[in-house]
MOPAC internal coordinates of N, CA, C and O (Angstrom, degrees):
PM7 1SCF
backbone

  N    0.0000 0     0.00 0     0.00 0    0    0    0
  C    1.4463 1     0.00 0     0.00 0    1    0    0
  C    1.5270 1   111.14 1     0.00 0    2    1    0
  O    1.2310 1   120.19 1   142.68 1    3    2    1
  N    1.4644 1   117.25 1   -37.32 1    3    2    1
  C    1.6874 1   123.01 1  -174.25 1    5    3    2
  C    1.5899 1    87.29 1   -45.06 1    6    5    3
  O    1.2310 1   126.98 1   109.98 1    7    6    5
  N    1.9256 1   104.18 1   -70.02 1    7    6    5
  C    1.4408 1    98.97 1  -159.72 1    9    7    6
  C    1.3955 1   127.96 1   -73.54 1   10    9    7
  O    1.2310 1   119.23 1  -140.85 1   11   10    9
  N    1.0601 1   119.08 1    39.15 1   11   10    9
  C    1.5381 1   128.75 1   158.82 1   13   11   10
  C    1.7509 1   116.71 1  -114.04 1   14   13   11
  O    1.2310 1   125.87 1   163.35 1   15   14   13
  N    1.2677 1   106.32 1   -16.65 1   15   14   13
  C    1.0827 1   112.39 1  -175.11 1   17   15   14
  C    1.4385 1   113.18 1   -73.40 1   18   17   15
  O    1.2310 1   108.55 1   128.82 1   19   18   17
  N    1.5755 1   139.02 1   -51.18 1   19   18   17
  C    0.6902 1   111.13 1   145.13 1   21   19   18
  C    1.9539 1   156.47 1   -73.23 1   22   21   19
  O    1.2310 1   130.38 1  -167.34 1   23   22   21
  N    1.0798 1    97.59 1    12.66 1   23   22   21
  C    1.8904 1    95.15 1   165.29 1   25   23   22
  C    1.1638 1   104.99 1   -77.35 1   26   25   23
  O    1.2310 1   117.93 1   132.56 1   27   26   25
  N    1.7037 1   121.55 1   -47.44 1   27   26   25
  C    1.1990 1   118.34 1  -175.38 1   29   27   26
  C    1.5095 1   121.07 1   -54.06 1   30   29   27
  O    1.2310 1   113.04 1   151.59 1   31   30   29
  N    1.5381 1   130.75 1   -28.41 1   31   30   29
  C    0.9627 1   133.58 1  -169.68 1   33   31   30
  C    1.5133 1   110.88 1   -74.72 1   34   33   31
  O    1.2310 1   125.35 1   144.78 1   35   34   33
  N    1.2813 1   107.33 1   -35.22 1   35   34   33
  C    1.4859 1   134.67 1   172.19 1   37   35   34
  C    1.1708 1   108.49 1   -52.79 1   38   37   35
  O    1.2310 1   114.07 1   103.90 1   39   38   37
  N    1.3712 1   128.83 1   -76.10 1   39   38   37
  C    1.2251 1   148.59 1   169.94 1   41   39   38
  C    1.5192 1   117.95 1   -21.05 1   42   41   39
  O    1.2310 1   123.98 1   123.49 1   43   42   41
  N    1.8079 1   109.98 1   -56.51 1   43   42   41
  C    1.0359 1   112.29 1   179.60 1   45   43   42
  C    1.2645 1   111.31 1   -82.79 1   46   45   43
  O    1.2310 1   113.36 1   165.26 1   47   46   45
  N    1.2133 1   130.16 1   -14.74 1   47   46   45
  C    1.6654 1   138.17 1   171.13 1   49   47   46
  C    1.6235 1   111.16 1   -40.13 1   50   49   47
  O    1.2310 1   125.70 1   108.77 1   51   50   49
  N    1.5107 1   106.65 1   -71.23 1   51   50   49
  C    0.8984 1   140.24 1  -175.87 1   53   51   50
  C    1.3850 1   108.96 1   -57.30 1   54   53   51
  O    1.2310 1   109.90 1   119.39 1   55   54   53
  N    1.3001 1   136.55 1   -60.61 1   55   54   53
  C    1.4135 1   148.39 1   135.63 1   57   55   54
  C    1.5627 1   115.13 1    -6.87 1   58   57   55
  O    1.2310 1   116.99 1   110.47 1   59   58   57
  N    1.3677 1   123.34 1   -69.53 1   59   58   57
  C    1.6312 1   138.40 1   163.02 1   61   59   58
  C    1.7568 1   109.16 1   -38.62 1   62   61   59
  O    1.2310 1   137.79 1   134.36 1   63   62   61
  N    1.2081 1    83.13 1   -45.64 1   63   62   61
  C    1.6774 1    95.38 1  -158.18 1   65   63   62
  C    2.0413 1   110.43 1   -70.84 1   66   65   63
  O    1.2310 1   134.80 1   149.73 1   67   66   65
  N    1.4979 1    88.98 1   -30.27 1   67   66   65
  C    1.4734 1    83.11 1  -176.21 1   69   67   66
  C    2.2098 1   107.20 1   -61.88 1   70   69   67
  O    1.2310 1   133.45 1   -27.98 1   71   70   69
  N    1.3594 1    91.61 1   152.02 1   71   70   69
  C    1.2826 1   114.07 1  -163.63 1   73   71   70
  C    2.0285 1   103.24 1   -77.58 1   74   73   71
  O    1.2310 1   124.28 1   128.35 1   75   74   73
  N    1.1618 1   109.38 1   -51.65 1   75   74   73
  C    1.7325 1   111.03 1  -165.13 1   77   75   74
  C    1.1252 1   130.60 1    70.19 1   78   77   75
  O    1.2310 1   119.32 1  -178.15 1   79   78   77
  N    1.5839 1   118.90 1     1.85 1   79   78   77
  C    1.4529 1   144.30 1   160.78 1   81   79   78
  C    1.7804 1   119.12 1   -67.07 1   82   81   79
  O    1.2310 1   118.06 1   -87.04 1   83   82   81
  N    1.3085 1   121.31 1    92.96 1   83   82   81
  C    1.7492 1   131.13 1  -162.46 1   85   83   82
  C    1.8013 1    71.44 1   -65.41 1   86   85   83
  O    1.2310 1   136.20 1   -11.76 1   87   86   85
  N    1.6089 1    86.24 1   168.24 1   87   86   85
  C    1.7624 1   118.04 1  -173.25 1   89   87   86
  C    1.8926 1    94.15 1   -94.36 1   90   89   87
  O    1.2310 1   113.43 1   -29.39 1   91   90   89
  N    1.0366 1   130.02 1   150.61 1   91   90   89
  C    1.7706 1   145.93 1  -157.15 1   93   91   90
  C    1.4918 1    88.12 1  -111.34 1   94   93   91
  O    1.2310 1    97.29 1   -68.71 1   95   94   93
  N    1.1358 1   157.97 1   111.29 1   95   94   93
  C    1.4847 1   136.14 1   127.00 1   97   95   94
  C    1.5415 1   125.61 1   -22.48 1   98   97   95
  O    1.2310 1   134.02 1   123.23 1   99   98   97
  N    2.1549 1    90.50 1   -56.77 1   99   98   97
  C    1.1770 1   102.39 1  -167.73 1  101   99   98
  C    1.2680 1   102.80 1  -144.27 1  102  101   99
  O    1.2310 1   106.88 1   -66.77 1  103  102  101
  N    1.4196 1   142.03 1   113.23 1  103  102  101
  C    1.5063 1   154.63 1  -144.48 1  105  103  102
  C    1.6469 1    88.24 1   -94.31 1  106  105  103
  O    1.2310 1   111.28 1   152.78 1  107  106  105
  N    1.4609 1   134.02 1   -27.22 1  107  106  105
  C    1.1725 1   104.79 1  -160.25 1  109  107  106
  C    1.6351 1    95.12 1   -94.73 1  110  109  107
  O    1.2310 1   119.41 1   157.92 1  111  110  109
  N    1.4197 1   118.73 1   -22.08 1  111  110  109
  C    1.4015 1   128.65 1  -168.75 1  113  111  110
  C    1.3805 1    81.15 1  -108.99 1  114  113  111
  O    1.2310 1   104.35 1   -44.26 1  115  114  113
  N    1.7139 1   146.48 1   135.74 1  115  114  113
  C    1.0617 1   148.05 1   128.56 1  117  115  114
  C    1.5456 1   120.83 1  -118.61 1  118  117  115
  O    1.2310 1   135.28 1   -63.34 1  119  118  117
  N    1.9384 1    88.04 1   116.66 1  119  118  117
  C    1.4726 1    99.15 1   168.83 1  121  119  118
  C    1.3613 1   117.38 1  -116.39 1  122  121  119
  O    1.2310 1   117.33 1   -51.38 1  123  122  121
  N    1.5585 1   122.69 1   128.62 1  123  122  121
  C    1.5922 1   134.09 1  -172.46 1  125  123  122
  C    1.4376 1   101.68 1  -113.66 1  126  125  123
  O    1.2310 1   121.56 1   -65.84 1  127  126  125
  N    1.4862 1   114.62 1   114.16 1  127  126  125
  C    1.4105 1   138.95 1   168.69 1  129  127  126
  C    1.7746 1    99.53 1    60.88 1  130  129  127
  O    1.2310 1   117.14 1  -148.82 1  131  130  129
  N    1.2356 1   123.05 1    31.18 1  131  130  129
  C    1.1930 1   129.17 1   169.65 1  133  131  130
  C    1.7927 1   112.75 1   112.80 1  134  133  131
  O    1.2310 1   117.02 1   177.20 1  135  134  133
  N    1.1715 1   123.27 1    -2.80 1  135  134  133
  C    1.2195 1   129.15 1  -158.11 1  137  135  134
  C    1.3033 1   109.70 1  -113.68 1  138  137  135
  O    1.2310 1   111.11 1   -68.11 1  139  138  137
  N    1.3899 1   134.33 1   111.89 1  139  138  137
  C    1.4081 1   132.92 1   149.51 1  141  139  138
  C    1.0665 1   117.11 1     4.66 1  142  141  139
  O    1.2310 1   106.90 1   -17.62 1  143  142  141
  N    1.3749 1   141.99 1   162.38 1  143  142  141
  C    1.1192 1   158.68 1   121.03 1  145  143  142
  C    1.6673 1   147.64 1  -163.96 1  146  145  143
  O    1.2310 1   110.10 1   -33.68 1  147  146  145
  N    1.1752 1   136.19 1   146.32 1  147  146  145
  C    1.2757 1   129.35 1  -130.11 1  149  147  146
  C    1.8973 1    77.94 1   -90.80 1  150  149  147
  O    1.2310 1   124.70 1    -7.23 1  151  150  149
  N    1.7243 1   108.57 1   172.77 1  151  150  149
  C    1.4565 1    93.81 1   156.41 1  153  151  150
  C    1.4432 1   122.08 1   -81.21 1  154  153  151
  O    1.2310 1   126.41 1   148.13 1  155  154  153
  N    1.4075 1   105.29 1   -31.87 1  155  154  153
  C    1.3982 1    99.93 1  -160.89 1  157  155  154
  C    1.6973 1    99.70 1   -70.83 1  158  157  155
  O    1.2310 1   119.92 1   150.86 1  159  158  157
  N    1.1974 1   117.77 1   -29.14 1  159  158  157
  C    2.0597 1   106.72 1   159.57 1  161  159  158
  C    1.7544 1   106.36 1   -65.31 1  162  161  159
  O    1.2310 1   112.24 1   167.63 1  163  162  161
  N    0.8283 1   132.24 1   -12.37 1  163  162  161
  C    1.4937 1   131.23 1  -175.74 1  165  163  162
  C    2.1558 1   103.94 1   -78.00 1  166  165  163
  O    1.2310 1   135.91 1   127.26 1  167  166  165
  N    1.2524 1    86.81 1   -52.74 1  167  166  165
  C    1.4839 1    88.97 1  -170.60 1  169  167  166
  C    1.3525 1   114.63 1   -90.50 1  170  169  167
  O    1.2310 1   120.45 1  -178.61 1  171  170  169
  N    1.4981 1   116.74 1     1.39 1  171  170  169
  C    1.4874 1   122.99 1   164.01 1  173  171  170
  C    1.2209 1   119.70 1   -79.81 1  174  173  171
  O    1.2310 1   118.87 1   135.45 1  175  174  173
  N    1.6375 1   119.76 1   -44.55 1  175  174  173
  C    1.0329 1   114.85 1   164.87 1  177  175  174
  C    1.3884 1   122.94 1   -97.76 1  178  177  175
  O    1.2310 1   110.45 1  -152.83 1  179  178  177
  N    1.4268 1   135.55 1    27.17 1  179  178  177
  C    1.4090 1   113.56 1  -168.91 1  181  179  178
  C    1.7308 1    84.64 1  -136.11 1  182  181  179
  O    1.2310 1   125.01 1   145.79 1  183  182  181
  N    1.5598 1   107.99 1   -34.21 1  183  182  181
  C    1.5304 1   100.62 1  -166.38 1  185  183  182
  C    1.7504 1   112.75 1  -127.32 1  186  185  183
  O    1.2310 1   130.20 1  -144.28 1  187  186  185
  N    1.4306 1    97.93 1    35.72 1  187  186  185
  C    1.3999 1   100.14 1   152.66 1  189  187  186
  C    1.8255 1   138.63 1   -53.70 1  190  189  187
  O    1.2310 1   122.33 1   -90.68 1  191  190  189
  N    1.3490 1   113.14 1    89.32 1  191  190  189
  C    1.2738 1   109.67 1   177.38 1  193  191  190
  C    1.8658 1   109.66 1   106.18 1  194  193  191
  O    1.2310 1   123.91 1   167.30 1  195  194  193
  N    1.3962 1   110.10 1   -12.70 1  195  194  193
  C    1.3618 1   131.11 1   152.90 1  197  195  194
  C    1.1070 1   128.98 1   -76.01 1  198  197  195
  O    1.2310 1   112.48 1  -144.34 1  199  198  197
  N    1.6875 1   131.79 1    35.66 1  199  198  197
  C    0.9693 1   129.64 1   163.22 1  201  199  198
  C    1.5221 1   135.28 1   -12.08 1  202  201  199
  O    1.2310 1   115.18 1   113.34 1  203  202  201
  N    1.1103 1   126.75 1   -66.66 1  203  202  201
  C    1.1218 1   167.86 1  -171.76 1  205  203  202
  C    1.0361 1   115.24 1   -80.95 1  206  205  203
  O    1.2310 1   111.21 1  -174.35 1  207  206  205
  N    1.8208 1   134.14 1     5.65 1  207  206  205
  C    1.1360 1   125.86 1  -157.84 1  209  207  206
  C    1.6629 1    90.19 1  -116.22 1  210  209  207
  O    1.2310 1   121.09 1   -59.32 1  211  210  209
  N    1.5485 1   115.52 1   120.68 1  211  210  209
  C    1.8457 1   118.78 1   176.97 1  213  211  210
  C    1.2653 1   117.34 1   -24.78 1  214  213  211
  O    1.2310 1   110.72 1   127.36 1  215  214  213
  N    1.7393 1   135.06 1   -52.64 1  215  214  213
  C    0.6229 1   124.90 1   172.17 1  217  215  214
  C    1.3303 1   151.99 1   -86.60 1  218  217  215
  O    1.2310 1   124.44 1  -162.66 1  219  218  217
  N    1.6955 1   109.08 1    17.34 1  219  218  217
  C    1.3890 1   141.15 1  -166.29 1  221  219  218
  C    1.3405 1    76.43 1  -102.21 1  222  221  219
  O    1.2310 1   110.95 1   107.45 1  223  222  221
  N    1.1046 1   134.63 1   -72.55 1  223  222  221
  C    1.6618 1   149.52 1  -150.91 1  225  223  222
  C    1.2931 1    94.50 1   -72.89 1  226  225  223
  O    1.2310 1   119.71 1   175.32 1  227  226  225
  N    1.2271 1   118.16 1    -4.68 1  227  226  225
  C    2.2006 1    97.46 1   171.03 1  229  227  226
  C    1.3181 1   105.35 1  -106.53 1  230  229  227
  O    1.2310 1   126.21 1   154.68 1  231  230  229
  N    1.4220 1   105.67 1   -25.32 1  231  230  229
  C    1.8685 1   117.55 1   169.47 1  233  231  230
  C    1.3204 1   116.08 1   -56.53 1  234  233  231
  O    1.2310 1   119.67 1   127.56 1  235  234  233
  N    1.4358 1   118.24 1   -52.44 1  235  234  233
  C    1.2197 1   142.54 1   170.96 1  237  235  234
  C    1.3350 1   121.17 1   -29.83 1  238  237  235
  O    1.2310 1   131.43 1   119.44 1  239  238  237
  N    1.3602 1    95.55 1   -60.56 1  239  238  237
  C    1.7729 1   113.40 1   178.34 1  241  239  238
  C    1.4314 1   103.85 1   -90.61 1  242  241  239
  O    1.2310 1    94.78 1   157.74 1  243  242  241
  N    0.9947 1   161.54 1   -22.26 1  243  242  241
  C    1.4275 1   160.30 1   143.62 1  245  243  242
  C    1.3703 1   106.28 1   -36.16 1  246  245  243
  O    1.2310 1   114.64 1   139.05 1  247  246  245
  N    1.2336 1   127.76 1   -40.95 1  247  246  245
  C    1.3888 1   124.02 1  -166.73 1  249  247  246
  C    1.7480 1    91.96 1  -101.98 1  250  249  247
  O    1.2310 1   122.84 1   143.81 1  251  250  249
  N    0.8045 1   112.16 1   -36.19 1  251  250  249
  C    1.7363 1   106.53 1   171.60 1  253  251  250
  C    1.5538 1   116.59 1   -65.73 1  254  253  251
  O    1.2310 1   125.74 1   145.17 1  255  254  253
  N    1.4973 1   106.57 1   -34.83 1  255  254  253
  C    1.6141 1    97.14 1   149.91 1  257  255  254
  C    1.5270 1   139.09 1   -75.93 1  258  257  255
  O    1.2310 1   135.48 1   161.08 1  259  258  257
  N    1.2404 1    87.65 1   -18.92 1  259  258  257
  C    1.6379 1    91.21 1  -167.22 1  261  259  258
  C    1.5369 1   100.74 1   -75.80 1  262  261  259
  O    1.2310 1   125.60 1   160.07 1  263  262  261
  N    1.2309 1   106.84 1   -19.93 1  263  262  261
  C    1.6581 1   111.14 1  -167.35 1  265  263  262
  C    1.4584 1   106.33 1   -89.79 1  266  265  263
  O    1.2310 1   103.90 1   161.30 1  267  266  265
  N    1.2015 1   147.27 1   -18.70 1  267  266  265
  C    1.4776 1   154.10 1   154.39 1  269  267  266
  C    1.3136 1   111.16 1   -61.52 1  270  269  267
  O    1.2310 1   119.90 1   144.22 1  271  270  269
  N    1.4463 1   117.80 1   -35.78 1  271  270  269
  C    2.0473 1   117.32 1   165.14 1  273  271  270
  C    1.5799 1   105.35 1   -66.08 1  274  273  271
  O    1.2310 1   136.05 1   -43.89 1  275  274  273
  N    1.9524 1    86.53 1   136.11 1  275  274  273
  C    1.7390 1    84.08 1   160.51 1  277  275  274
  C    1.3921 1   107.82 1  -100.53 1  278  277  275
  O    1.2310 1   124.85 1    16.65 1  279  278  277
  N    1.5899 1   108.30 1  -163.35 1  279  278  277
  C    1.6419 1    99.46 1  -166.28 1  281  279  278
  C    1.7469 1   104.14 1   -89.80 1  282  281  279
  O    1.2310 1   121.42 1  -162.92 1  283  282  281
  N    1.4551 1   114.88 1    17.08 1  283  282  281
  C    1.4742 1   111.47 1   173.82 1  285  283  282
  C    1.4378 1   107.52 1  -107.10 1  286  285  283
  O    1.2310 1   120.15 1  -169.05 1  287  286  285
  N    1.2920 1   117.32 1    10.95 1  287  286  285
  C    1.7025 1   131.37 1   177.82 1  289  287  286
  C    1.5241 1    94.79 1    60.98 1  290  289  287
  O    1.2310 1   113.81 1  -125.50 1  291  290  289
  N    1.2415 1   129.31 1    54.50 1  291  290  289
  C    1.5248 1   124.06 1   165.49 1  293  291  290
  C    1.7345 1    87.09 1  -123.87 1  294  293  291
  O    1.2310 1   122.14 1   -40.93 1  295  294  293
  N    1.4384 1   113.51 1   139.07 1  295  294  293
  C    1.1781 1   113.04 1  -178.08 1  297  295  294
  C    1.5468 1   112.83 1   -93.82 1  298  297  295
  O    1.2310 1   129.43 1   -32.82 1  299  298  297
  N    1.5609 1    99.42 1   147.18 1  299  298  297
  C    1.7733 1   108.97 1  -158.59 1  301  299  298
  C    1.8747 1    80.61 1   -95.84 1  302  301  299
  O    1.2310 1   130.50 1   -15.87 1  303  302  301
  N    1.6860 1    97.35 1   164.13 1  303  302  301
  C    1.5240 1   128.53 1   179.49 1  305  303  302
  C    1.2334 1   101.18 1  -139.71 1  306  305  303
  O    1.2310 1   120.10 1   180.00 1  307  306  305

């Protein structure tokens, strides 16, 4: 029993640990498995509570830029 105890712990480590956050090409355009999507639906469902996760944080700031452009590409203050 000892030696099962630890793989399993391992196992589930590793298991916990994975992220579930898809990779961005392009944060200002995001498409997942072929499908549109806005960021602010991107980081609701993919990076809830993942602060910290690279690709939450390039979404993040993409949409924090995108939101300071107006639609004549002169940037608003």
């Amino acid at each position: 029993m000892k030696n099962l105890f630890f793989p399993i712990i391992v196992a589930l480590a590793v298991i916990g640990c994975s992220d579930n956050v898809p990779s961005v090409q392009d944060p200002h355009n995001i498409v997942i498995s072929g499908t549109p999507m806005t960021q602010q639906a991107f980081l609701e469902k993919y990076c809830a509570g993942k602060t910290q996760h690279e690709t939450c944080i390039k979404v993040y700031r993409a949409m924090i830029a995108d939101s300071t452009k107006s639609k004549s590409g002169v940037v608003r203050f």
